[in-house]
PASEBA-1860 file (N, C-alpha, C; in nm, 3 decimals):
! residues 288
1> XXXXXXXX> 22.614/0.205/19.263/22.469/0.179/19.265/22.402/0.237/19.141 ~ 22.470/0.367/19.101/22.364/0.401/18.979/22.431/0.344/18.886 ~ 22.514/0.307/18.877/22.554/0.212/18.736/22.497/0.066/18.744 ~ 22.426/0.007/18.839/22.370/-0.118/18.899/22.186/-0.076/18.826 ~ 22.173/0.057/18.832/22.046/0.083/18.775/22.035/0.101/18.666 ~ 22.142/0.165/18.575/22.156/0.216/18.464/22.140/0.079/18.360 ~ 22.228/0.015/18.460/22.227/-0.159/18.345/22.107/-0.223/18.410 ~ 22.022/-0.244/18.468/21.857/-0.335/18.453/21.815/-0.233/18.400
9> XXXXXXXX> 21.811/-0.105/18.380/21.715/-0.011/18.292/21.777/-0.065/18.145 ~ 21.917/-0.080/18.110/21.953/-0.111/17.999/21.898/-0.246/17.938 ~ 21.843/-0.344/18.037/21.807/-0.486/18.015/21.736/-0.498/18.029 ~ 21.627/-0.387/18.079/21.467/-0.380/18.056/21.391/-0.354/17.986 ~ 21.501/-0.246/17.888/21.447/-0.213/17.730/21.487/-0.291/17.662 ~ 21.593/-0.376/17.673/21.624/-0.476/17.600/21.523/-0.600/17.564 ~ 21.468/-0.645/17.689/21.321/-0.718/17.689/21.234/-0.676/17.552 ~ 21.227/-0.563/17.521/21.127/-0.550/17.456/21.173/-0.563/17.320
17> XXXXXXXX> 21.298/-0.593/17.278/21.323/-0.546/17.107/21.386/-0.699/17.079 ~ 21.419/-0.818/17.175/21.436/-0.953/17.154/21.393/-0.991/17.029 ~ 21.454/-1.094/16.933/21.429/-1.173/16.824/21.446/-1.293/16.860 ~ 21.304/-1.392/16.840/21.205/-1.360/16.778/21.143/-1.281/16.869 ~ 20.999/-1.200/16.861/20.946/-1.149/16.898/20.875/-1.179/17.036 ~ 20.861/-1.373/17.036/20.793/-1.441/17.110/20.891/-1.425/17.264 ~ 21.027/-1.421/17.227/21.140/-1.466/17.360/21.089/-1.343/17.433 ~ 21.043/-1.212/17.366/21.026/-1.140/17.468/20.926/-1.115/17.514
25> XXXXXXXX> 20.763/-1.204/17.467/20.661/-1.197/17.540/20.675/-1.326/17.642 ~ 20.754/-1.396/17.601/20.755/-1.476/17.720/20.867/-1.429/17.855 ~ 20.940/-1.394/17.856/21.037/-1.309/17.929/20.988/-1.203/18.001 ~ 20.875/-1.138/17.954/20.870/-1.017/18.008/20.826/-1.034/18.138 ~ 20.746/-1.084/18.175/20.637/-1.084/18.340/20.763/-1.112/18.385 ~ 20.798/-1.255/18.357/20.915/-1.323/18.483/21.016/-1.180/18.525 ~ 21.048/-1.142/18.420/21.137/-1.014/18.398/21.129/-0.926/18.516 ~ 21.008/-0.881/18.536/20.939/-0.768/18.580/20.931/-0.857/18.682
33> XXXXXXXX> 20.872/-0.938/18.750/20.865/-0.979/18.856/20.999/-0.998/18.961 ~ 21.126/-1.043/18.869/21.258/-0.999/18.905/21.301/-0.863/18.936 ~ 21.249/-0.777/18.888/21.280/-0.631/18.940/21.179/-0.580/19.061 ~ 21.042/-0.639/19.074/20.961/-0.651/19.178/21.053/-0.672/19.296 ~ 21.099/-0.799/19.324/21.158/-0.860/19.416/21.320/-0.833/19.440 ~ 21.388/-0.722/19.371/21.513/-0.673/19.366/21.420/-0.535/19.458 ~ 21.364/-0.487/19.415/21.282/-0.342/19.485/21.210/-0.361/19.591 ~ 21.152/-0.529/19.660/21.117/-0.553/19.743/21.202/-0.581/19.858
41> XXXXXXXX> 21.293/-0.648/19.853/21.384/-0.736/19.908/21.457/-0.671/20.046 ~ 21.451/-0.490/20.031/21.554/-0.426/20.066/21.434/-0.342/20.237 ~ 21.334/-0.374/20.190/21.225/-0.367/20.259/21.230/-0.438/20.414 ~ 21.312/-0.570/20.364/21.358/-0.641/20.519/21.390/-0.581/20.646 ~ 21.524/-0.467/20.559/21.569/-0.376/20.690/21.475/-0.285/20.730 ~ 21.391/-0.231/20.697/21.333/-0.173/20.751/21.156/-0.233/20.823 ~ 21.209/-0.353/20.860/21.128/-0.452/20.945/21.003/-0.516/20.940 ~ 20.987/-0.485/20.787/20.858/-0.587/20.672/20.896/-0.728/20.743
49> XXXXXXXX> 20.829/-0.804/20.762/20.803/-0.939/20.773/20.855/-0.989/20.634 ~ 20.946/-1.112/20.627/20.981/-1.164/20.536/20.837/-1.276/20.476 ~ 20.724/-1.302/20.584/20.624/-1.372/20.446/20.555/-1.214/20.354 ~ 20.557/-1.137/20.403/20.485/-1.022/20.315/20.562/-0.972/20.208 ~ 20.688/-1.002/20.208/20.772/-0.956/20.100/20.740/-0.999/19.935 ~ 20.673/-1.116/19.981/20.641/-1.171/19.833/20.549/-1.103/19.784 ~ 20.437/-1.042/19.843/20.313/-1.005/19.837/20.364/-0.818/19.772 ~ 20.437/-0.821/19.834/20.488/-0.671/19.804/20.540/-0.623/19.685
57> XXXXXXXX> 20.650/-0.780/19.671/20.717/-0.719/19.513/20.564/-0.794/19.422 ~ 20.502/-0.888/19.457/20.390/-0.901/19.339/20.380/-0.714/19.310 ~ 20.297/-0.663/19.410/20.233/-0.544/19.375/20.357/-0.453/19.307 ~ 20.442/-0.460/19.346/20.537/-0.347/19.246/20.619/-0.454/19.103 ~ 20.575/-0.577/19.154/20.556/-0.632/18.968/20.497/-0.539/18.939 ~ 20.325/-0.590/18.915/20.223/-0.530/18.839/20.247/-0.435/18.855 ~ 20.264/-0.276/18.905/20.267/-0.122/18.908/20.371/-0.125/18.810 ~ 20.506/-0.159/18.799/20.589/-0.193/18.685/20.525/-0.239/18.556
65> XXXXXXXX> 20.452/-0.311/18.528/20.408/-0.342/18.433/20.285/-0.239/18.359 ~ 20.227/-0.239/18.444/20.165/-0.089/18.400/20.211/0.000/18.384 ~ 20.306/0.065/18.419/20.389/0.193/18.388/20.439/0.147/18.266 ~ 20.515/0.024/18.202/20.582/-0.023/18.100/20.473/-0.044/17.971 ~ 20.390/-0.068/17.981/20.285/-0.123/17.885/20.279/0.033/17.768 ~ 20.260/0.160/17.824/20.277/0.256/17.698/20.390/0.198/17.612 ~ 20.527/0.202/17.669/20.667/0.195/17.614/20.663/0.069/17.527 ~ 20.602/-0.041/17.593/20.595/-0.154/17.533/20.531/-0.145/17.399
73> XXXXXXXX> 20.403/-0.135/17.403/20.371/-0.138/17.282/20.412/-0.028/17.207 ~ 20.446/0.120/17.208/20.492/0.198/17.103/20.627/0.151/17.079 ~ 20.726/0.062/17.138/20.829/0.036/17.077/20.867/-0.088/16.994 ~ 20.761/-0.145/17.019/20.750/-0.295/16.972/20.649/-0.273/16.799 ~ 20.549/-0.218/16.832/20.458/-0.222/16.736/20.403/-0.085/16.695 ~ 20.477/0.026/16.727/20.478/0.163/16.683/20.241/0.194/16.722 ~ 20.228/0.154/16.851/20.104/0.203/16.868/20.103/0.281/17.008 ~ 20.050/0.406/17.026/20.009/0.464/17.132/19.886/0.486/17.190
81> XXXXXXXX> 19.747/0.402/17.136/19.655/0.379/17.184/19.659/0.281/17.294 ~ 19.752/0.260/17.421/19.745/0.127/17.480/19.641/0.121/17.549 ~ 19.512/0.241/17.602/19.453/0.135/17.728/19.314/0.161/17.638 ~ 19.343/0.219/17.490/19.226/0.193/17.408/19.231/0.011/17.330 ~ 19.379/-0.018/17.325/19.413/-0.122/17.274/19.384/-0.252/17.374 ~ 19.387/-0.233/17.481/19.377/-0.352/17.557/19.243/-0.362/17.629 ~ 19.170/-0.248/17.613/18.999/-0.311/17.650/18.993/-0.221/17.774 ~ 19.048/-0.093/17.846/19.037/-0.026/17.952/18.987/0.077/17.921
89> XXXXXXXX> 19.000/0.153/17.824/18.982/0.322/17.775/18.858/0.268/17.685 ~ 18.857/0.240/17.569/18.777/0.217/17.471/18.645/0.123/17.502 ~ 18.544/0.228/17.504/18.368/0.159/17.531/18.323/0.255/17.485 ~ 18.192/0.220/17.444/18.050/0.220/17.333/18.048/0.394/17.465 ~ 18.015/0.470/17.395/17.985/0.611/17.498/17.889/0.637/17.529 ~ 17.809/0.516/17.495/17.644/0.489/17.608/17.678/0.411/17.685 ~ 17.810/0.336/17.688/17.785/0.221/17.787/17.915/0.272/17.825 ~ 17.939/0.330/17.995/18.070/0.326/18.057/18.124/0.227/18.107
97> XXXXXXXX> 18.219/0.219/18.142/18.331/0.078/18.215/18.256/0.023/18.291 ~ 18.201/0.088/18.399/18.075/0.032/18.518/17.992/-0.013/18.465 ~ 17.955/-0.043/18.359/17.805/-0.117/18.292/17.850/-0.252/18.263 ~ 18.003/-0.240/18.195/18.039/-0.370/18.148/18.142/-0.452/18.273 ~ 18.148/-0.373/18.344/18.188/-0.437/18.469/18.122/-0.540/18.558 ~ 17.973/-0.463/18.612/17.838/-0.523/18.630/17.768/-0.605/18.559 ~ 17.775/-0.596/18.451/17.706/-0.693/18.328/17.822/-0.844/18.368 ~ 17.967/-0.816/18.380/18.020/-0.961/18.362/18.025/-1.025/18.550
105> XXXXXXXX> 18.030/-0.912/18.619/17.985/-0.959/18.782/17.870/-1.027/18.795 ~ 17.737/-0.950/18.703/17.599/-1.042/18.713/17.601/-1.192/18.606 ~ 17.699/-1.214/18.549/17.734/-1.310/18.460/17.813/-1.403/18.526 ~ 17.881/-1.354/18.631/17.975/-1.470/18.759/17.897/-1.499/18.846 ~ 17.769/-1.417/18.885/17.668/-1.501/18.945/17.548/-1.573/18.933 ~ 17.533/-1.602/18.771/17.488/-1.676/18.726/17.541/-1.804/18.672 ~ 17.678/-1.812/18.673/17.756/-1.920/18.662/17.756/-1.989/18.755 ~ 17.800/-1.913/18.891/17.821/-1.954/18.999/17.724/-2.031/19.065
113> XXXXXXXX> 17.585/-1.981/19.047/17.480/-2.054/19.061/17.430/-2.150/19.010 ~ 17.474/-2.194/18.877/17.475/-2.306/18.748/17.563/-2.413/18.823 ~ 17.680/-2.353/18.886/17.786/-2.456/18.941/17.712/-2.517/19.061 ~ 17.619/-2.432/19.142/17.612/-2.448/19.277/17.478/-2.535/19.286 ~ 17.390/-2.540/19.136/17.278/-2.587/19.184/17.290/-2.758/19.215 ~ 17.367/-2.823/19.113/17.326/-2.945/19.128/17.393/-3.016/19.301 ~ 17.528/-2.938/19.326/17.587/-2.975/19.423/17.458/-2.946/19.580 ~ 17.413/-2.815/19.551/17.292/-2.858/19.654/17.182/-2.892/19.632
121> XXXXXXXX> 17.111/-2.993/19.500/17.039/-3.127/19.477/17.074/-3.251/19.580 ~ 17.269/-3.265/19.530/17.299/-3.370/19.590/17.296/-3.341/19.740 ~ 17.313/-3.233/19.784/17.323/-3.297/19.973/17.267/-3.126/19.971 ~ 17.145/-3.186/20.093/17.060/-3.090/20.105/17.179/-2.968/20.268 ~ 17.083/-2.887/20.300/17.132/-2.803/20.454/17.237/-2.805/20.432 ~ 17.303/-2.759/20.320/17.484/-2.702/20.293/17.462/-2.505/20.311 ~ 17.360/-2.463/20.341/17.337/-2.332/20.303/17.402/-2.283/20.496 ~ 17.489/-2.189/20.541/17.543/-2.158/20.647/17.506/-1.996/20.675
129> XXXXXXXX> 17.554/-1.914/20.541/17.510/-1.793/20.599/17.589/-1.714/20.633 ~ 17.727/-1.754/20.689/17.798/-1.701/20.836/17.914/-1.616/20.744 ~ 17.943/-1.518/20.715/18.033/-1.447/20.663/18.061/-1.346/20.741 ~ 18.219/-1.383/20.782/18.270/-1.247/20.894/18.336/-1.156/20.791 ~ 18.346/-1.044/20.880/18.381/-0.874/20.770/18.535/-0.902/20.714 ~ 18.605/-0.990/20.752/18.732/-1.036/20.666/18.710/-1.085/20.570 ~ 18.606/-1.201/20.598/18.624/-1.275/20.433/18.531/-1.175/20.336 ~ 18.436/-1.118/20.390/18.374/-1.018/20.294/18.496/-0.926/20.238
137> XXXXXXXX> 18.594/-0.838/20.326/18.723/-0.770/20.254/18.790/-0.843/20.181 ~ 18.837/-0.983/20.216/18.911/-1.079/20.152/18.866/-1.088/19.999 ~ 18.722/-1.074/19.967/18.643/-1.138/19.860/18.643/-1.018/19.769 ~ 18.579/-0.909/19.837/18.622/-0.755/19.748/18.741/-0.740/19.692 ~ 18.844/-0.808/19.810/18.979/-0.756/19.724/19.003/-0.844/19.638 ~ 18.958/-0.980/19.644/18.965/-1.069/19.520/18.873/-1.005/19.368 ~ 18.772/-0.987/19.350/18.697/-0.937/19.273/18.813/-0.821/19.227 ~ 18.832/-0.719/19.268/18.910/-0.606/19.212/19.010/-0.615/19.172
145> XXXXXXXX> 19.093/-0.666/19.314/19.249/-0.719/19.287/19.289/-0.827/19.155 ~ 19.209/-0.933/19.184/19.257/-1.041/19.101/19.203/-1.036/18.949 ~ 19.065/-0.970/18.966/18.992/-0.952/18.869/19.068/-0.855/18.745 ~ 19.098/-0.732/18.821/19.158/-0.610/18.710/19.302/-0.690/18.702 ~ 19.374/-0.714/18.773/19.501/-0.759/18.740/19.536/-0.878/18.660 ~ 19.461/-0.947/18.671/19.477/-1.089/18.591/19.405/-1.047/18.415 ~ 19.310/-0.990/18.428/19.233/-0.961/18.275/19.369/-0.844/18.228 ~ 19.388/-0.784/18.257/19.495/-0.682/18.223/19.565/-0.739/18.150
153> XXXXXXXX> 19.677/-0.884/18.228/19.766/-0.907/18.185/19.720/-1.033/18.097 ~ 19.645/-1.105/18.080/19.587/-1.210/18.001/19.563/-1.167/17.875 ~ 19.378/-1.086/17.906/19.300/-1.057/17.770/19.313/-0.956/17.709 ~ 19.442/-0.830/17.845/19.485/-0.703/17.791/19.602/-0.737/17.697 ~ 19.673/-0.696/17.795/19.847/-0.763/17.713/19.848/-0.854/17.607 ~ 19.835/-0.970/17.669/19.896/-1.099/17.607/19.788/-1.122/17.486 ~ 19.704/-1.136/17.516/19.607/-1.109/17.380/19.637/-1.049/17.298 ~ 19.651/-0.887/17.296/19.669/-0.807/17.201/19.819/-0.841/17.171
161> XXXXXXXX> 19.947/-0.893/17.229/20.088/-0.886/17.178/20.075/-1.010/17.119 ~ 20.008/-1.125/17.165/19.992/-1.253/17.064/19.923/-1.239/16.962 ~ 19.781/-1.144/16.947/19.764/-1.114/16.815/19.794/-1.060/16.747 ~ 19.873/-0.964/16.701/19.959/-0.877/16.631/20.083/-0.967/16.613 ~ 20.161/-1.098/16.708/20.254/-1.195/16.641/20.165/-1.319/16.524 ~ 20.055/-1.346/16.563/19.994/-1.481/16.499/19.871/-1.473/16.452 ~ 19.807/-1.403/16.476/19.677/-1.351/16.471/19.533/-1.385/16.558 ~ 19.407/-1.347/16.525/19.351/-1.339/16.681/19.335/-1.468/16.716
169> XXXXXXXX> 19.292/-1.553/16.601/19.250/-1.718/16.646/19.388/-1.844/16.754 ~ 19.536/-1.768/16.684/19.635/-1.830/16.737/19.675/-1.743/16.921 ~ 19.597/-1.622/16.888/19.634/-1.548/16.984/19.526/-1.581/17.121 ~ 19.424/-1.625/17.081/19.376/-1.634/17.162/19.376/-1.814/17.248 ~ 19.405/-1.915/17.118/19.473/-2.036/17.203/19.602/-2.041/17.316 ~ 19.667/-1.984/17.248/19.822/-1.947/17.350/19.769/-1.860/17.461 ~ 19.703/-1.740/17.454/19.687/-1.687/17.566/19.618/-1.787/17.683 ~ 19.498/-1.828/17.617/19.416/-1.896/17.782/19.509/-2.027/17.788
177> XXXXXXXX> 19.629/-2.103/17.690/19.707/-2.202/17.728/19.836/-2.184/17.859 ~ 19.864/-2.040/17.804/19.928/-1.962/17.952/19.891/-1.958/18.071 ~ 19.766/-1.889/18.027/19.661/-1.858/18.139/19.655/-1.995/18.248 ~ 19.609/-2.125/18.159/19.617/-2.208/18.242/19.750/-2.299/18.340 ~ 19.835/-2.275/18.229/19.960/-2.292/18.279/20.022/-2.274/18.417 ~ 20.027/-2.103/18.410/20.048/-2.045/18.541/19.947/-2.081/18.643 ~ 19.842/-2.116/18.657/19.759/-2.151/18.784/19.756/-2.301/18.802 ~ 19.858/-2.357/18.759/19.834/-2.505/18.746/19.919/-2.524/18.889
185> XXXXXXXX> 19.836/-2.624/19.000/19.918/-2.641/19.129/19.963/-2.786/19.095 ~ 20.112/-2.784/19.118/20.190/-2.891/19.106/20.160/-2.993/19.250 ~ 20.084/-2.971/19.342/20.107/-3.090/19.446/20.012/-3.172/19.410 ~ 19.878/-3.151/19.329/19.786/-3.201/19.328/19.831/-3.330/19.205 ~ 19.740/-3.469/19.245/19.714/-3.585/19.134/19.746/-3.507/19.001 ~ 19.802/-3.627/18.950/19.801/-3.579/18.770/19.674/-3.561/18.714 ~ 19.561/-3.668/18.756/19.434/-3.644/18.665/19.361/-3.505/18.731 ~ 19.389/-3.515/18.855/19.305/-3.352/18.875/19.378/-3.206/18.833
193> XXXXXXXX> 19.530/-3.177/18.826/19.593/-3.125/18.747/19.550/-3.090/18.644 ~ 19.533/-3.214/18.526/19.486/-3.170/18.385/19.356/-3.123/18.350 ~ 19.225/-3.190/18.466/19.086/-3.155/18.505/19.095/-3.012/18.522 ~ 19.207/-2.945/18.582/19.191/-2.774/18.631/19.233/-2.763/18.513 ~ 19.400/-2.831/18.449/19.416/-2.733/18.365/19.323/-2.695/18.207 ~ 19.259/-2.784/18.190/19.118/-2.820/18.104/18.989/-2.703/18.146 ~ 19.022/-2.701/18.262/18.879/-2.578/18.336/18.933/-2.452/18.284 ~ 19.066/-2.416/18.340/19.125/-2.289/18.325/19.102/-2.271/18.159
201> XXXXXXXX> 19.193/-2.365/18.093/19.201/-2.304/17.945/19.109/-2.283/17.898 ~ 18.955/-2.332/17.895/18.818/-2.305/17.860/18.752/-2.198/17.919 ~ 18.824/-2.139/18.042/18.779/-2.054/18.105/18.848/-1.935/18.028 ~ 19.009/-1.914/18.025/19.061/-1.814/17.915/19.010/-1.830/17.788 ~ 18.952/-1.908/17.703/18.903/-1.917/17.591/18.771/-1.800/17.597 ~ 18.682/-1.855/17.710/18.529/-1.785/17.734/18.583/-1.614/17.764 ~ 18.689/-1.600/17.854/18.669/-1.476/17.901/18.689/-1.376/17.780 ~ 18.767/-1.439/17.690/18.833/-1.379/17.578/18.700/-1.373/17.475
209> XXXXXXXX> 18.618/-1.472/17.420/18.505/-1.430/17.376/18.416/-1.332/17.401 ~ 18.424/-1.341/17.543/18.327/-1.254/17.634/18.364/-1.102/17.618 ~ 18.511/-1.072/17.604/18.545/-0.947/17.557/18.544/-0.909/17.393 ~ 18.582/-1.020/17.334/18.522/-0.954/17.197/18.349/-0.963/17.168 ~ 18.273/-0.998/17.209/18.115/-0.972/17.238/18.126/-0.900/17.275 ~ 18.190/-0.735/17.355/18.144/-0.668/17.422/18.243/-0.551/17.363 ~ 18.214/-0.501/17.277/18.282/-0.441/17.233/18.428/-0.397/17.265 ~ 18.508/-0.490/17.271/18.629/-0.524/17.317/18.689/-0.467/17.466
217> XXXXXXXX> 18.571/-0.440/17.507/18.589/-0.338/17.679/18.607/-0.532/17.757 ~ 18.760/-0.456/17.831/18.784/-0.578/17.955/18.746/-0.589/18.053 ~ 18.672/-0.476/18.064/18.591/-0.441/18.213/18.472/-0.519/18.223 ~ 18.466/-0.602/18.098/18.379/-0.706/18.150/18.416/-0.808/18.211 ~ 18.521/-0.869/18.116/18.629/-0.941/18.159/18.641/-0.997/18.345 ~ 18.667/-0.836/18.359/18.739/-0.805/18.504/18.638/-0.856/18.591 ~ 18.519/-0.798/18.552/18.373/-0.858/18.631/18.379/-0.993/18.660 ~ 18.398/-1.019/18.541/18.327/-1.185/18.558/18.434/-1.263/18.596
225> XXXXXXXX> 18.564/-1.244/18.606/18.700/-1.288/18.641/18.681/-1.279/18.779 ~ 18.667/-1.169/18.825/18.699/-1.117/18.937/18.537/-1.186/19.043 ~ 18.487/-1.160/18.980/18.321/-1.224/19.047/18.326/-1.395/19.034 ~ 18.410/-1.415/18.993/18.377/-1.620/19.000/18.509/-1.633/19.087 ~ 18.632/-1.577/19.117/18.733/-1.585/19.191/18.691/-1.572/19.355 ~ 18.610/-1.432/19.357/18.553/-1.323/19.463/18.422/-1.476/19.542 ~ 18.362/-1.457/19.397/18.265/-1.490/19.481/18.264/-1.681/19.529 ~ 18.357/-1.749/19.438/18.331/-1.870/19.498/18.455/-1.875/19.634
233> XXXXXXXX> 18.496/-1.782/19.686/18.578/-1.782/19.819/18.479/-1.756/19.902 ~ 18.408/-1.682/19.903/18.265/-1.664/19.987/18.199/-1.764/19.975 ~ 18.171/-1.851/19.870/18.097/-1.989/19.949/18.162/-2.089/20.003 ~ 18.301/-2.076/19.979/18.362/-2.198/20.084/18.407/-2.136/20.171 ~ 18.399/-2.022/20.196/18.444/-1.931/20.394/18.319/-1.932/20.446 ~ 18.207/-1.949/20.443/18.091/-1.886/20.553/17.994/-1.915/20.422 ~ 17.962/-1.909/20.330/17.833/-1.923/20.262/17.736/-2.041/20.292 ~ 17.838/-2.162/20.206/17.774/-2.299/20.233/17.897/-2.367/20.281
241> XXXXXXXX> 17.834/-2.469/20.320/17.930/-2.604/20.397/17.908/-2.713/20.276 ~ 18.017/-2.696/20.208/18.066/-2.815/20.103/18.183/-2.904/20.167 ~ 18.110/-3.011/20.201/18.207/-3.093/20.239/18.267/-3.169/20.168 ~ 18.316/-3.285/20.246/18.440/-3.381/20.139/18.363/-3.476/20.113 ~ 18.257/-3.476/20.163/18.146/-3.580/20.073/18.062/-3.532/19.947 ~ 18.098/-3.413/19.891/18.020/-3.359/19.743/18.144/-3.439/19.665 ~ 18.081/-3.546/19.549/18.167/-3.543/19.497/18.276/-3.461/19.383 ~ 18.389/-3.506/19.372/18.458/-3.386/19.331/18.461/-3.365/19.141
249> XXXXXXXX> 18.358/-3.484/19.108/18.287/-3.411/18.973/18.216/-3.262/18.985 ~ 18.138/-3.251/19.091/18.075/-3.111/19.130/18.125/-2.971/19.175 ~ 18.220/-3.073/19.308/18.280/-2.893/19.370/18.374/-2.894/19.319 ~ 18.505/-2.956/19.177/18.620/-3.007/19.194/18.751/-3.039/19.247 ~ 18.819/-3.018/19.168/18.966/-3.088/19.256/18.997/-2.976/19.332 ~ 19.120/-2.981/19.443/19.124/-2.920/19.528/19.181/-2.928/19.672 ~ 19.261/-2.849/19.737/19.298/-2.907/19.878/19.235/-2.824/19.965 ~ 19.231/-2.714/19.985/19.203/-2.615/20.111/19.048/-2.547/20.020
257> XXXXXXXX> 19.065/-2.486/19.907/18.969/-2.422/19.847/18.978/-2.478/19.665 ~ 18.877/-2.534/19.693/18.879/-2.624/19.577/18.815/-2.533/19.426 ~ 18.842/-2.619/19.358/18.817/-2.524/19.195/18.720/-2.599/19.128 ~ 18.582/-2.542/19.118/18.449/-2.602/19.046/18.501/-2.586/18.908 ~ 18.537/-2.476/18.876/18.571/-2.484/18.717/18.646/-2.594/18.677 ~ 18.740/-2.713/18.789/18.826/-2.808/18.717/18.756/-2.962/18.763 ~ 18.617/-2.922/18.792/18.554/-3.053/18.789/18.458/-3.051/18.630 ~ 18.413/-3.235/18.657/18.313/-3.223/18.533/18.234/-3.146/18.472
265> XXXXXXXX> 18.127/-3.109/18.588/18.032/-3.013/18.613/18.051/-2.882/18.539 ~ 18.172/-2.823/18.580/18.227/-2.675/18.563/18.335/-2.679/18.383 ~ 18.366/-2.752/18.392/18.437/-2.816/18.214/18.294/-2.826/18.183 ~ 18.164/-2.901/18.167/18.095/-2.858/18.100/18.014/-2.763/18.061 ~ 18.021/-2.682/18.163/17.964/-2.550/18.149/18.040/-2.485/18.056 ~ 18.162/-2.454/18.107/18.228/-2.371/18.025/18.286/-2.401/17.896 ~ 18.259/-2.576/17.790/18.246/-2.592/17.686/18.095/-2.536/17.631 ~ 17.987/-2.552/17.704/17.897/-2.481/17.627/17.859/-2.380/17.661
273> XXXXXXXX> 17.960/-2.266/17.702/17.918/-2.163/17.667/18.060/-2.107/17.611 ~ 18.196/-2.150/17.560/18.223/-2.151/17.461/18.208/-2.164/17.321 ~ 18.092/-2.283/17.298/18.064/-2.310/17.206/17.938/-2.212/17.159 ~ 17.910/-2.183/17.255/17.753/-2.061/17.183/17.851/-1.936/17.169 ~ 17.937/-1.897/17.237/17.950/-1.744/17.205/18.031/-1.756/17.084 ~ 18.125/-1.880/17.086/18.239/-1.878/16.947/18.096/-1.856/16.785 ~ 17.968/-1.935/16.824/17.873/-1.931/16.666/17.816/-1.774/16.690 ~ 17.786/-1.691/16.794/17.722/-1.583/16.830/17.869/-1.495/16.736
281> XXXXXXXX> 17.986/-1.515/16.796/18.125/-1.409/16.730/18.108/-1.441/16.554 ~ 18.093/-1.605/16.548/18.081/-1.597/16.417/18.019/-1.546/16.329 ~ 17.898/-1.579/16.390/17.747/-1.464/16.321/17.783/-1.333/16.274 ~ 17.807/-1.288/16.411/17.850/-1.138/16.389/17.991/-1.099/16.367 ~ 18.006/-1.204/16.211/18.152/-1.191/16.173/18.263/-1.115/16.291 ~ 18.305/-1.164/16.375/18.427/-1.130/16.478/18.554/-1.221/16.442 ~ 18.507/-1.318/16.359/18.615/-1.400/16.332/18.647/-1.413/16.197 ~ 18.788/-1.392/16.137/18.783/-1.346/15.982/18.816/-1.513/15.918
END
C-alpha cells in the first residue's frame, strides 16, 4: 500500500513538469479528480451511500487542489505569491474581500433582474413568493460553494497558468472556452447546446473582465458567479412560476432548471456588457 502511494505522489508531481506545458494544464483537474475518487471510493465500507460518493470525492478533488496550487505554481513558474496571484489575498487595503464580494452579489442582482424583467412583461402573476428553508440552504450553498470554487479554478488558476503560457488576451479566450465546455449538457438539442455554450463563454469572458476592473480581487468574481447561480435557483424553486409557456428566447434552454444566460435575451446582455467593460479595460490601459 505505501508503495501504491509513493507512485500517485510520484505521478502527481509529475503532472506538473509535463512538456508542453499545456498537457499539464489540461491534465491536471481530471488528474486530481482521479485521486478524489480513489480517496472516496473506500468510503463505501464504511456505509456512505454510493449516490453521495460522487459528491464527496468532488469535495476532496477541490481540497486537493487547493493544497496543490502553492506547489504548482512555485514549481512550474518559480512564484510563491499564489493567493496574491490568483485574486484571493491581494485587494486595495481600503477595500477588503467582503466589499468586492458584495459589490459582484449586488451586480448578480441586477443582472438577474435585467434577465427577469422582460419575461414578466410577457406573462403577468409569475411572482409566487414561496421559498422553503431548503431551497434558501440549497441557494447559500450555491452562492459560496459554486461561487468560490468555480472562480478559483477558472479566473484563479486557469487564467493566471494560461497567461503566463500565451498571454492575457489568449489566456483569457481559452479560459471562458473551457469554462464553457465543461458545463455544456450533452442531452440537450444541438441548437440549444451551442445557445448555452455561447452564454457560458461570454459569461467567462465578463467574469474575467470583471476581475481585472477590480483590481484583480476574485472575490468579486465569486459574488457575481455565485449570486447568478444562487440566485436564479431561487426563482425557479419558490420565487416565480416560469412556465413552459415563457418563451425559451427569455428563460432559455433547459430541462428541469433552465439557463437564461443561454437564451437570446441573456447572450445579449452579456455581449453588451462585454463590450463596455473590454473599452472601460481599454481606457484604463489593462490591455497591452
Amino acid at each position: 500500500m505505501n508503495v501504491f502511494f509513493q507512485r500517485i505522489r510520484f505521478i502527481y508531481l509529475k503532472t506538473f513538469i509535463l512538456r508542453p506545458k499545456i498537457i499539464s494544464t489540461i491534465i491536471f483537474i481530471p488528474f486530481l479528480y482521479f485521486l478524489g475518487w480513489i480517496l472516496a471510493i473506500p468510503l463505501i465500507f464504511v456505509g456512505i451511500e454510493k449516490e453521495n460518493i460522487s459528491l464527496i470525492g468532488t469535495i476532496i478533488t477541490f481540497l486537493i487542489f487547493v493544497i496543490s496550487l502553492p506547489k504548482w505554481f512555485e514549481v512550474r513558474w518559480k512564484l510563491n505569491n499564489v493567493w496574491e496571484l490568483v485574486g484571493i489575498k491581494k485587494t486595495n487595503r481600503n477595500r477588503k474581500p467582503n466589499f468586492y464580494f458584495l459589490k459582484g452579489l449586488l451586480g448578480a442582482i441586477f443582472l438577474l433582474l435585467a434577465i427577469l424583467f422582460p419575461i414578466i412583461i410577457f406573462k403577468n402573476d409569475i411572482w409566487l413568493g414561496e421559498v422553503s428553508i431548503d431551497i434558501l440552504i440549497n441557494s447559500v450553498l450555491l452562492i459560496f460553494g459554486v461561487g468560490f470554487a468555480e472562480e478559483l479554478i477558472f479566473r484563479g488558476w486557469l487564467l493566471e497558468e494560461l497567461k503566463n503560457q500565451f498571454g492575457l488576451k489568449k489566456g483569457l479566450i481559452f479560459q471562458s472556452l473551457m469554462f464553457s465546455i465543461v458545463h455544456i449538457g450533452f442531452n440537450l438539442p444541438l441548437w440549444q447546446m451551442l445557445s448555452i455554450l455561447t452564454g457560458l463563454f461570454l459569461l467567462g469572458i465578463f467574469l474575467a473582465f470583471v476581475r481585472l476592473k477590480n483590481d484583480d480581487s476574485l472575490w468579486v468574481c465569486i459574488g457575481l458567479h455565485g449570486g447568478l447561480v444562487g440566485g436564479w435557483f431561487l426563482v425557479n424553486n419558490g420565487l416565480f412560476d416560469i412556465s413552459k409557456d415563457v418563451p425559451i428566447w427569455l428563460v432559455g434552454p433547459g430541462n428541469i432548471n433552465t439557463n437564461p444566460l443561454g437564451g437570446f435575451w441573456g447572450i445579449s446582455l452579456l455581449f453588451f456588457l462585454c463590450l463596455l467593460y473590454f473599452f472601460i479595460l481599454k481606457k484604463n490601459q489593462k490591455f497591452n
